[in-house]
Every structure is written in structure tokens, then in C-alpha cells.
Z-matrix of the N, CA and C atoms (Angstrom, degrees):
N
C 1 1.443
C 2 1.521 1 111.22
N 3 1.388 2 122.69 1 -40.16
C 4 1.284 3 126.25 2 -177.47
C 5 1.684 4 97.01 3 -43.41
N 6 1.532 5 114.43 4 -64.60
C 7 1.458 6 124.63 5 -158.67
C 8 1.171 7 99.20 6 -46.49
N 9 1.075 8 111.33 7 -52.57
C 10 1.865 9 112.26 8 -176.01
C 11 1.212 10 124.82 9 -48.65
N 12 1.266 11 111.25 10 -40.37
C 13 1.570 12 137.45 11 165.37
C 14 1.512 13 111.78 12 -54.04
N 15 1.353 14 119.88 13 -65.72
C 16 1.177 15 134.31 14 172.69
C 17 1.477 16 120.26 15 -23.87
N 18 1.674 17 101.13 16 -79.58
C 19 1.263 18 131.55 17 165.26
C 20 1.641 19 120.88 18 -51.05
N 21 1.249 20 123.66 19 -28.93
C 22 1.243 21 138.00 20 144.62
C 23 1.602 22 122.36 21 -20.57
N 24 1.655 23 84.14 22 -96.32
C 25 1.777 24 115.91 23 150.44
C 26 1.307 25 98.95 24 -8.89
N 27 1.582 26 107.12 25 -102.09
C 28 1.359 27 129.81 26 -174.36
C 29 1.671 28 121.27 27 -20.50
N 30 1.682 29 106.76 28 -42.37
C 31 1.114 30 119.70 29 -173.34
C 32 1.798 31 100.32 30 -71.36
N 33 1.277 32 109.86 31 -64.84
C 34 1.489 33 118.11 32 179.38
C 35 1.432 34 116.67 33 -27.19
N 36 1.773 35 90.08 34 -45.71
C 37 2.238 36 82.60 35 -159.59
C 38 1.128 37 94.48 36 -93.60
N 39 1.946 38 141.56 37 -9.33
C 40 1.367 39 127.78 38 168.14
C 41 1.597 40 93.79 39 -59.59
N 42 1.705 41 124.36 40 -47.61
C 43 1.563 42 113.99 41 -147.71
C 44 1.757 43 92.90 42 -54.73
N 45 1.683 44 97.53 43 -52.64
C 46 1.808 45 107.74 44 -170.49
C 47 1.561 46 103.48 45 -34.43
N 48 1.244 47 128.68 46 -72.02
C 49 1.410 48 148.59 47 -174.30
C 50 1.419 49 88.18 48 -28.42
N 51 1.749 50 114.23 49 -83.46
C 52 1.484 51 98.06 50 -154.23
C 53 1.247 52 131.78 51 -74.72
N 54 2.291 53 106.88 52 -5.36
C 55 1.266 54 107.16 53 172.91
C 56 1.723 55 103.22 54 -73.19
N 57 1.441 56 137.41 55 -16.32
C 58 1.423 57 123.82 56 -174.65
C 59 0.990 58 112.00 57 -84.40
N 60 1.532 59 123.05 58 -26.59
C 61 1.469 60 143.30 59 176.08
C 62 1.815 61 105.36 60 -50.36
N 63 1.656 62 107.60 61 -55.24
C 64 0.971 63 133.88 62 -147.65
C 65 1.695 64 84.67 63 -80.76
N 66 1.218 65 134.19 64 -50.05
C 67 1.034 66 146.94 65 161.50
C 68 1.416 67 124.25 66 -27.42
N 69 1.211 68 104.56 67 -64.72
C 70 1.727 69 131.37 68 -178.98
C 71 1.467 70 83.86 69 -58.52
N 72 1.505 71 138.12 70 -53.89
C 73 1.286 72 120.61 71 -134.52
C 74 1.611 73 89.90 72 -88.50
N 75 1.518 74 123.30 73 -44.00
C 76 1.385 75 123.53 74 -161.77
C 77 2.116 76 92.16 75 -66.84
N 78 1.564 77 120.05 76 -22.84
C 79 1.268 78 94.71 77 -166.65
C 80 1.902 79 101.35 78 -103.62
N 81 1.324 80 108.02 79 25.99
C 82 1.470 81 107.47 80 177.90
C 83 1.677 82 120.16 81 -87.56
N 84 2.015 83 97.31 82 -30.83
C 85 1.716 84 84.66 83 -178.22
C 86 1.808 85 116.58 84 -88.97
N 87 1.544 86 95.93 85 36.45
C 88 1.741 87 88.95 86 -166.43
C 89 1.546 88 95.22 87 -86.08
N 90 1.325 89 105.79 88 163.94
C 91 1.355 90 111.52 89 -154.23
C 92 1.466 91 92.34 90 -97.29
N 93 1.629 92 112.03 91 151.99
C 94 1.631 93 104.48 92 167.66
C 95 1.763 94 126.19 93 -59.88
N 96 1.479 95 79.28 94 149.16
C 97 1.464 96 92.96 95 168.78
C 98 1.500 97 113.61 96 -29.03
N 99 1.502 98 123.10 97 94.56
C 100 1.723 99 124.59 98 157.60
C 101 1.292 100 96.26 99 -169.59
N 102 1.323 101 125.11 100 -177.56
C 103 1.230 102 129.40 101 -155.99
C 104 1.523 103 120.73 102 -78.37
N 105 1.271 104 118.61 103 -8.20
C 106 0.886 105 85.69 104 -172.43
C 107 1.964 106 100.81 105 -141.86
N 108 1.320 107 143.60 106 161.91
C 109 1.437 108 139.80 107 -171.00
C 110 1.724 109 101.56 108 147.75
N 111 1.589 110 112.85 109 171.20
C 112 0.840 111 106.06 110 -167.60
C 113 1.810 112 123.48 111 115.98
N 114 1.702 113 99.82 112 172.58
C 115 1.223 114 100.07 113 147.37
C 116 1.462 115 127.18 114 -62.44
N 117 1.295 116 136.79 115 169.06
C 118 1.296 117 163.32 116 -116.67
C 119 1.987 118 99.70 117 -32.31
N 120 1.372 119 110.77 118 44.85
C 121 1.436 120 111.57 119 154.74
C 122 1.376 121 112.06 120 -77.90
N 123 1.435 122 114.39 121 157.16
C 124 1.722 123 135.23 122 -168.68
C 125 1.350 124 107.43 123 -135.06
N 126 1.653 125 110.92 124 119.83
C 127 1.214 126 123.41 125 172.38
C 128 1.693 127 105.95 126 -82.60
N 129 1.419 128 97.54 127 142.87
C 130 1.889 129 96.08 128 -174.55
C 131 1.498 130 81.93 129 -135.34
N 132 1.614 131 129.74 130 134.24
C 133 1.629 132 141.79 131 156.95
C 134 1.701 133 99.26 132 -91.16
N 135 1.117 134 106.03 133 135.44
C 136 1.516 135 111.17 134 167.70
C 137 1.084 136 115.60 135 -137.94
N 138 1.488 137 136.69 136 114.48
C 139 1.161 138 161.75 137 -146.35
C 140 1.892 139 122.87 138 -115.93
N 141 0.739 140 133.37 139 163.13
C 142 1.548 141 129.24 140 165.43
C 143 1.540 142 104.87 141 -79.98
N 144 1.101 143 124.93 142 -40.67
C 145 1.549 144 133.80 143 -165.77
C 146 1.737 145 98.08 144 -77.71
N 147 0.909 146 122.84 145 1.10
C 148 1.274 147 139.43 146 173.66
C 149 1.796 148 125.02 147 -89.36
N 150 1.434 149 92.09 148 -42.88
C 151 1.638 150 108.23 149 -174.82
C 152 1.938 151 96.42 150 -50.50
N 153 1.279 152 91.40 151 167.63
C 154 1.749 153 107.91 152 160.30
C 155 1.664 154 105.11 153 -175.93
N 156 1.184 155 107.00 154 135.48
C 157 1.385 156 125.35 155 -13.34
C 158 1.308 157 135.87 156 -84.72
N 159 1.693 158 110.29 157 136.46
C 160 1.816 159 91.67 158 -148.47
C 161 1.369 160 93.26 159 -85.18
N 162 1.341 161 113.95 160 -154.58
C 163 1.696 162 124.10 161 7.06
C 164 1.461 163 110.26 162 -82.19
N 165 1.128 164 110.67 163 141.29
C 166 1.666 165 124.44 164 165.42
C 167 1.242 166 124.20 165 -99.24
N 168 1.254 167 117.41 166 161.13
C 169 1.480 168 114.11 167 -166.82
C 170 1.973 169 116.03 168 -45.08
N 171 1.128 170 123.03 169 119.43
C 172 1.918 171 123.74 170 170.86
C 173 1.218 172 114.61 171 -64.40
N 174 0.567 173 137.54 172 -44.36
C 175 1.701 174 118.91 173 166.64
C 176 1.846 175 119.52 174 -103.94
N 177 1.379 176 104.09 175 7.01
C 178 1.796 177 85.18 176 178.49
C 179 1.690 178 92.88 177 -92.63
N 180 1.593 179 77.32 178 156.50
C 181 1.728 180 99.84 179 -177.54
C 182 1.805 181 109.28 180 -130.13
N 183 1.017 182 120.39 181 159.15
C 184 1.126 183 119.27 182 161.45
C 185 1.868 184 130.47 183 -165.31
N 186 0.918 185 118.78 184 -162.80
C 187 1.746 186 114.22 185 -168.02
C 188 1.274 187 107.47 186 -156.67
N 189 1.427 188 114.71 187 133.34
C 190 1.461 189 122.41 188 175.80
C 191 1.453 190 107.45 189 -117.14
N 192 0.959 191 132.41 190 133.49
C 193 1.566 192 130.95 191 176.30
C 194 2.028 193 99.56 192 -116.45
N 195 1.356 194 110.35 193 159.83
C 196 1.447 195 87.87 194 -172.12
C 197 1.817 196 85.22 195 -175.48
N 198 1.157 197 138.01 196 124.99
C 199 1.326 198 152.11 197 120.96
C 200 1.446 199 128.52 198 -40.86
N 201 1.102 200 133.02 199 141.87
C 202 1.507 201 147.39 200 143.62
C 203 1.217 202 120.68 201 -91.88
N 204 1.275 203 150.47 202 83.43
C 205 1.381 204 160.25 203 121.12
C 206 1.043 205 151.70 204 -90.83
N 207 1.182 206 119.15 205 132.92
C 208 1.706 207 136.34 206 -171.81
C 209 1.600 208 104.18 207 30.85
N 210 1.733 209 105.86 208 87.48
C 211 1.146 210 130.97 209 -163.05
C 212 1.801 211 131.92 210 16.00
N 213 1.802 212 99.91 211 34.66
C 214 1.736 213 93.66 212 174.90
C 215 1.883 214 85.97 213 -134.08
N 216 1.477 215 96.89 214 174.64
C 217 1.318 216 106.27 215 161.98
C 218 1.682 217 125.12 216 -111.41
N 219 1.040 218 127.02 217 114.75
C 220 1.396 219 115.17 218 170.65
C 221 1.469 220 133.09 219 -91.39
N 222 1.260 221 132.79 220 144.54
C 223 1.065 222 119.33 221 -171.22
C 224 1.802 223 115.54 222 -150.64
N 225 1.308 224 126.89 223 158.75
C 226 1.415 225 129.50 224 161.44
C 227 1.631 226 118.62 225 -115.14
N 228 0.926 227 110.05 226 105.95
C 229 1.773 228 122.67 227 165.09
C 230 1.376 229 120.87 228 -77.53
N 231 0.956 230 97.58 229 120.76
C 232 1.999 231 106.90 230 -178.06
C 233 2.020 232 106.58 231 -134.52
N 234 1.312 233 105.82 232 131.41
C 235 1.321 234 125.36 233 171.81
C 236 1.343 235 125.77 234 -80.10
N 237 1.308 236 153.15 235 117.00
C 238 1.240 237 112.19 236 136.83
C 239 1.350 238 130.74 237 -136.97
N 240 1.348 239 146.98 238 132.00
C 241 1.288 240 160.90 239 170.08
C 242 1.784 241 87.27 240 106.54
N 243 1.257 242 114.05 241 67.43
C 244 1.255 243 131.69 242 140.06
C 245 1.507 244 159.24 243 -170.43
N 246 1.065 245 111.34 244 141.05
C 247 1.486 246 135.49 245 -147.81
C 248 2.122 247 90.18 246 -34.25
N 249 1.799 248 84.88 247 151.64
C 250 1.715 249 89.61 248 -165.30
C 251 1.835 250 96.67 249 -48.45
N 252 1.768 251 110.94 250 122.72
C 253 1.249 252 119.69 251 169.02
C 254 1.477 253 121.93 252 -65.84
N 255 1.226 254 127.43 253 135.09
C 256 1.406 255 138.02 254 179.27
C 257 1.186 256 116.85 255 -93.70
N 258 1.485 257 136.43 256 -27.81
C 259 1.528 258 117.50 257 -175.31
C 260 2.035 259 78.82 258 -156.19
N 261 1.499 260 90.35 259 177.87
C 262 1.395 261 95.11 260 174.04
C 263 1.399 262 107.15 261 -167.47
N 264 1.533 263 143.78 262 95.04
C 265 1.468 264 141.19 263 163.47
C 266 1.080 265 121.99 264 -129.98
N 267 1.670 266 111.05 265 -173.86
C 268 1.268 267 130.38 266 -152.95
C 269 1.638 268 90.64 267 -104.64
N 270 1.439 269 105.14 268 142.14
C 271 1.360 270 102.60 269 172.05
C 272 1.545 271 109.39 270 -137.51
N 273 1.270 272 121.61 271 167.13
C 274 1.390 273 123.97 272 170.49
C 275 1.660 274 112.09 273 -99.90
N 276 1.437 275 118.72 274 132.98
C 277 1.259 276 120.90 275 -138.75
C 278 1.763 277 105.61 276 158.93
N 279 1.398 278 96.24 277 119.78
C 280 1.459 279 97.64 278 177.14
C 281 1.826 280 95.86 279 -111.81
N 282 1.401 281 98.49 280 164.49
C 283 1.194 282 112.22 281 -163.49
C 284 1.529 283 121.79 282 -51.93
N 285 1.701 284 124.99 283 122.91
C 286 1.605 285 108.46 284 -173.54
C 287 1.541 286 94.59 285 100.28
N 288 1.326 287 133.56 286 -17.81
C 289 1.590 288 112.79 287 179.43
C 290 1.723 289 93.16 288 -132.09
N 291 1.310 290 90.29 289 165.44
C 292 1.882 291 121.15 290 170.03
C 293 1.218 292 100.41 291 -78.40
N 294 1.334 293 128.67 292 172.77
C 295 1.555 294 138.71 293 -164.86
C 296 1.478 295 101.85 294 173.63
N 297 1.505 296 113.62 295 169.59
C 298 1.361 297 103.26 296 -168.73
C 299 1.754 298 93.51 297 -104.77
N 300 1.445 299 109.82 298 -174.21
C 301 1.276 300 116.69 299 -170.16
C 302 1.530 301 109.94 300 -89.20
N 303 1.325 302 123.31 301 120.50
C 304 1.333 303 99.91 302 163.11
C 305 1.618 304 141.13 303 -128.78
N 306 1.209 305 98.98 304 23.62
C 307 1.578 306 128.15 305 149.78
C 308 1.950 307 122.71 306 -142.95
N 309 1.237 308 124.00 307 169.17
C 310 0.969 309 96.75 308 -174.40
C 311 2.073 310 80.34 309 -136.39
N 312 1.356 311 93.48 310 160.49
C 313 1.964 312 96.20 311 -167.20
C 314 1.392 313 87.74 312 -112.25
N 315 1.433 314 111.44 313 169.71
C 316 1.458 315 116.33 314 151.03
C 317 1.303 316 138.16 315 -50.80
N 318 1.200 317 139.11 316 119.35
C 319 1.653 318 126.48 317 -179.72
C 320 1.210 319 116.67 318 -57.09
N 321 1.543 320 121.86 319 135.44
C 322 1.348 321 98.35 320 174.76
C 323 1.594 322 94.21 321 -114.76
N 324 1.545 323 103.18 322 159.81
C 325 1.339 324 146.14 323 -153.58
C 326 2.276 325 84.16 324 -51.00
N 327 1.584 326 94.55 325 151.57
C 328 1.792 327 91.70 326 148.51
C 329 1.675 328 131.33 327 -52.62
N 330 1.536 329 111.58 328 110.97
C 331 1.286 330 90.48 329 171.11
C 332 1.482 331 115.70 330 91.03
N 333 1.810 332 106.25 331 -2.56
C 334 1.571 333 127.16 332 -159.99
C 335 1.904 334 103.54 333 -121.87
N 336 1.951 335 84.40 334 178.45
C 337 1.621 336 79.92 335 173.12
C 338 1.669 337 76.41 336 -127.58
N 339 1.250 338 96.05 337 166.38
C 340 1.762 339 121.29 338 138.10
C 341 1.406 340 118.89 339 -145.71
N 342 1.563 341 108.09 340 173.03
C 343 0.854 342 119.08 341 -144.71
C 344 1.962 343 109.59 342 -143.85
N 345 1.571 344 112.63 343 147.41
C 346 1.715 345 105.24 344 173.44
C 347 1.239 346 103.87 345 174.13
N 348 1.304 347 105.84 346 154.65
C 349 1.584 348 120.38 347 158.62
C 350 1.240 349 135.72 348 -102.01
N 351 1.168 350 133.24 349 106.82
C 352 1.244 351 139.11 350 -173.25
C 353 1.960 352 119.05 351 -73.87
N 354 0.828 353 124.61 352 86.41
C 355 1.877 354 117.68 353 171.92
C 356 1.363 355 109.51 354 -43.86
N 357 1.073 356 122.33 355 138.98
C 358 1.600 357 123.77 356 151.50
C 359 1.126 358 117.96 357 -69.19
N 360 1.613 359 138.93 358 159.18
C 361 1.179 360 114.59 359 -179.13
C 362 2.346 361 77.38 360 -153.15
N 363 1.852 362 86.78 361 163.74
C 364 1.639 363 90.05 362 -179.27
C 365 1.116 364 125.34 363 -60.94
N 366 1.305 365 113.41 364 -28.67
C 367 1.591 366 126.76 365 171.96
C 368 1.705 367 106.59 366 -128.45
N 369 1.429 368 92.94 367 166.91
C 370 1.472 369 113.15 368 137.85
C 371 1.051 370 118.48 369 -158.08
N 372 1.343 371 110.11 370 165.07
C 373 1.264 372 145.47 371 -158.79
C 374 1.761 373 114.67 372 -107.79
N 375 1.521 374 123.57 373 167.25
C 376 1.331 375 125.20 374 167.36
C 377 1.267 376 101.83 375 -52.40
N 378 1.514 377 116.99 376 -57.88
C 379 1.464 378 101.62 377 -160.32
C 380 1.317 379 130.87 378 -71.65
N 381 1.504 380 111.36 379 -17.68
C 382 1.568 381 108.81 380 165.59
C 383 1.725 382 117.27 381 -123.26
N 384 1.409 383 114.30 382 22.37
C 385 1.456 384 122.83 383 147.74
C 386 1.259 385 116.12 384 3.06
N 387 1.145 386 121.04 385 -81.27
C 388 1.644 387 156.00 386 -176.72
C 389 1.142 388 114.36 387 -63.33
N 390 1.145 389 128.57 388 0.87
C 391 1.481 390 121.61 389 -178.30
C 392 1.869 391 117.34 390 -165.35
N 393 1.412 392 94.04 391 23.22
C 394 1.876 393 111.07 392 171.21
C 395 1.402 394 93.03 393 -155.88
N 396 1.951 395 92.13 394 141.88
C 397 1.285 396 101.34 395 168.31
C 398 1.674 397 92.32 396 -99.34
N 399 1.764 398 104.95 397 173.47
C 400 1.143 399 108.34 398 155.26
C 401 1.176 400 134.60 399 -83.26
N 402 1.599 401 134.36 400 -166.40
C 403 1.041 402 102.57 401 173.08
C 404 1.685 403 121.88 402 -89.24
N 405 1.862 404 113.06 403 -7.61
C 406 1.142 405 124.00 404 176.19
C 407 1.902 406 104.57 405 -65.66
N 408 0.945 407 101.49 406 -48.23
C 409 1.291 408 110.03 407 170.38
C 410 1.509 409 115.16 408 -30.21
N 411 1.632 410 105.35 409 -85.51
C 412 1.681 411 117.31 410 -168.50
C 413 1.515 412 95.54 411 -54.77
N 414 1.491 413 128.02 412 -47.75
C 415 1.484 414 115.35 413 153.14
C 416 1.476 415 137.72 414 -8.94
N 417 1.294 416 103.26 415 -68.88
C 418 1.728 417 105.19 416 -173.53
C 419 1.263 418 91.04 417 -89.98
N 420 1.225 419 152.13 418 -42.13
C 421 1.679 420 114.62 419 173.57
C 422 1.594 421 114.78 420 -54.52
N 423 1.213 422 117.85 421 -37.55
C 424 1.622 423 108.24 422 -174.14
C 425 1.563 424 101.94 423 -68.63
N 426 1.296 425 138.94 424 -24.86
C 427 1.196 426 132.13 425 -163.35
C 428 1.563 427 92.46 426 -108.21
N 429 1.149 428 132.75 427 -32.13
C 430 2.168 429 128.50 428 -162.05
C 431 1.032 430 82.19 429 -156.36
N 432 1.807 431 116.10 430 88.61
C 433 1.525 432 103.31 431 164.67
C 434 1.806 433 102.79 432 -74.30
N 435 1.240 434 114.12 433 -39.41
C 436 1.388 435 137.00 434 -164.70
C 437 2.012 436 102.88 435 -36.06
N 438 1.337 437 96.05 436 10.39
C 439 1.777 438 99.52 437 -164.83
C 440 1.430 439 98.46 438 -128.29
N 441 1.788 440 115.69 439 -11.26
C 442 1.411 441 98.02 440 166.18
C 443 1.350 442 90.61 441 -132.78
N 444 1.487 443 102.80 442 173.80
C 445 1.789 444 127.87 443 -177.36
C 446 1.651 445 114.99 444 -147.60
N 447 1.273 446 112.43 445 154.17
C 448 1.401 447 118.37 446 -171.97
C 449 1.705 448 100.67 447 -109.95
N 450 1.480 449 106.71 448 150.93
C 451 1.390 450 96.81 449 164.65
C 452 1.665 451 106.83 450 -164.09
N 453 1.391 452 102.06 451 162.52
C 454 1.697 453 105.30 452 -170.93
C 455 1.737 454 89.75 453 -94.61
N 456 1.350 455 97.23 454 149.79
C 457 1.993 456 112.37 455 156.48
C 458 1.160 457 92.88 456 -109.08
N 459 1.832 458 106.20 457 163.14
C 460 1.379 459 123.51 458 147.75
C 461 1.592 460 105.29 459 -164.30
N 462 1.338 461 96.16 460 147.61
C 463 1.732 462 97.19 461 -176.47
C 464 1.489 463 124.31 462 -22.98
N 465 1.694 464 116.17 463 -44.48
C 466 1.514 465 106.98 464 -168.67
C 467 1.873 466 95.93 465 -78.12
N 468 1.435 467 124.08 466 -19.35
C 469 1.360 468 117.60 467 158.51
C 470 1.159 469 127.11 468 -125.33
N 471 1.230 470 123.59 469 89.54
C 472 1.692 471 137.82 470 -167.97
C 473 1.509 472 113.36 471 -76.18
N 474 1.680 473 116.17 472 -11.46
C 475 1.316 474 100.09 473 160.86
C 476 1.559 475 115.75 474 -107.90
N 477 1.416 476 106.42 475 -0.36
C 478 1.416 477 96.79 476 174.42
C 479 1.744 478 90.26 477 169.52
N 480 1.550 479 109.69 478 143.76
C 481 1.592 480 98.96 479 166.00
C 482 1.329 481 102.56 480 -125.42
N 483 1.661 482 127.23 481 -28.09
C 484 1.732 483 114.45 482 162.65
C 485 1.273 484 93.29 483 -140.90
N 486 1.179 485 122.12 484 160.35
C 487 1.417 486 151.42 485 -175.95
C 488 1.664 487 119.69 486 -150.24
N 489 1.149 488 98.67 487 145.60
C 490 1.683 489 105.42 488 -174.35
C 491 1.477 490 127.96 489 -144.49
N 492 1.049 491 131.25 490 115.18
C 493 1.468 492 112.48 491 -142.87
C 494 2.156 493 97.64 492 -96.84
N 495 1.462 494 90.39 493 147.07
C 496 1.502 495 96.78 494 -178.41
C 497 1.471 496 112.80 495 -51.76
């Protein structure tokens, strides 16, 4: 009876082990604390070879990550190999054309990320244009992102230095 016991035992605290193991591993690739990771997050590459009308910056690269939930969007912007960025938004625009802007994100730093959430709201207005989507808006990116794209400026490219389409 002991053996049984033993082996029992034994069996239990291997199961414990590999369910905490198993645990540890499913809670290791969560993304840090910021807004945005998870289920239904979206990787966006944005490139210079991307811009239009280019040319856009040749070697800067960058990444947008971005959620849809409970009517806002969140997102993280990261740069890299380009010149200190000046503005940074979302535009409407299918792939190969210019489009106008219709939110604008935080810049993030040279070499940096930033980061925000935008609310949708029923309207807007002149005065906050630039910084709310609507709700038709946060709409057609969650349903056709493929019709808008994000992209960084910076002085040596004032119409665009990478861009990446949703």
C-alpha cells in the first residue's frame, strides 16, 4: 500500500509541477503592462518602401500594434532608424495611394515607442478632428482595415518617412 501511496504522491506533485509549469509558460508571452496585447491585437510593419508618395525613409522601420475594444482603439508605436519624428497618424488610404488624415497618435520619441487610446465618439467636430475617431471610422478599420494605414513624418520626410498599411 505504501507504493501505491508513494507513486500516487509522486504522480500528483509531477501533475502540480507541470500544470504550474504549464501555467508559467501560457502566462510568460503576455505583453507588458501598456495598452495594448492579447487576443484580437494587430501587428502593422511600416516601411519607407511603403510611403506614397515616396520616397520614404530606406532603412527606417517601424511597428504598430493596436486593439479594437469596447468602442476605442489602442495602440503602441515604435520607430526605428529614424530621424527625430514629427507627427504620426492614421489615415484612410488603401494600399499604393495618399489619403487624408483621420486621427492623429502620439509621436513616438527617436528610436522610441509611444503609446494611446483613442475613444470613438458620435461626432466630431473642427476642434477635435485630429484626435477622435468616429464611430464609422473605428468601424471600418475593425471591419477593412486594408483601407487605412498609419505612418510616421519627420522633417527629412514631411510627407511620410514609413507607413504600413492596416
Amino acid at each position: 500500500m505504501r507504493v501505491s501511496t508513494a507513486a500516487a504522491t509522486a504522480a500528483l506533485g509531477a501533475a502540480a509541477l507541470l500544470a504550474s509549469t504549464a501555467g508559467t509558460a501560457t502566462a510568460a508571452p503576455a505583453a507588458p503592462a501598456d495598452p495594448v496585447g492579447g487576443h484580437g491585437t494587430h501587428l502593422v510593419l511600416l516601411d519607407g518602401a511603403q510611403e506614397v508618395p515616396g520616397p520614404g525613409d530606406p532603412d527606417g522601420t517601424g511597428r504598430f500594434l493596436y486593439r479594437i475594444s469596447h468602442g476605442k482603439l489602442c495602440y503602441k508605436l515604435s520607430v526605428e532608424n529614424v530621424a527625430p519624428p514629427t507627427a504620426a497618424h492614421i489615415h484612410i488610404g488603401q494600399s499604393g495611394e495618399a489619403g487624408p488624415v483621420i486621427v492623429t497618435l502620439n509621436t513616438p520619441p527617436e528610436n522610441g515607442s509611444s503609446s494611446g487610446c483613442i475613444r470613438a465618439q458620435r461626432t466630431q467636430t473642427e476642434a477635435n478632428a485630429s484626435t477622435v475617431l468616429t464611430y464609422w471610422e473605428l468601424q471600418g478599420i475593425k471591419q477593412n482595415p486594408f483601407f487605412f494605414y498609419t505612418n510616421v513624418h519627420n522633417a527629412q520626410f514631411p510627407a511620410g518617412a514609413v507607413r504600413g498599411q492596416l
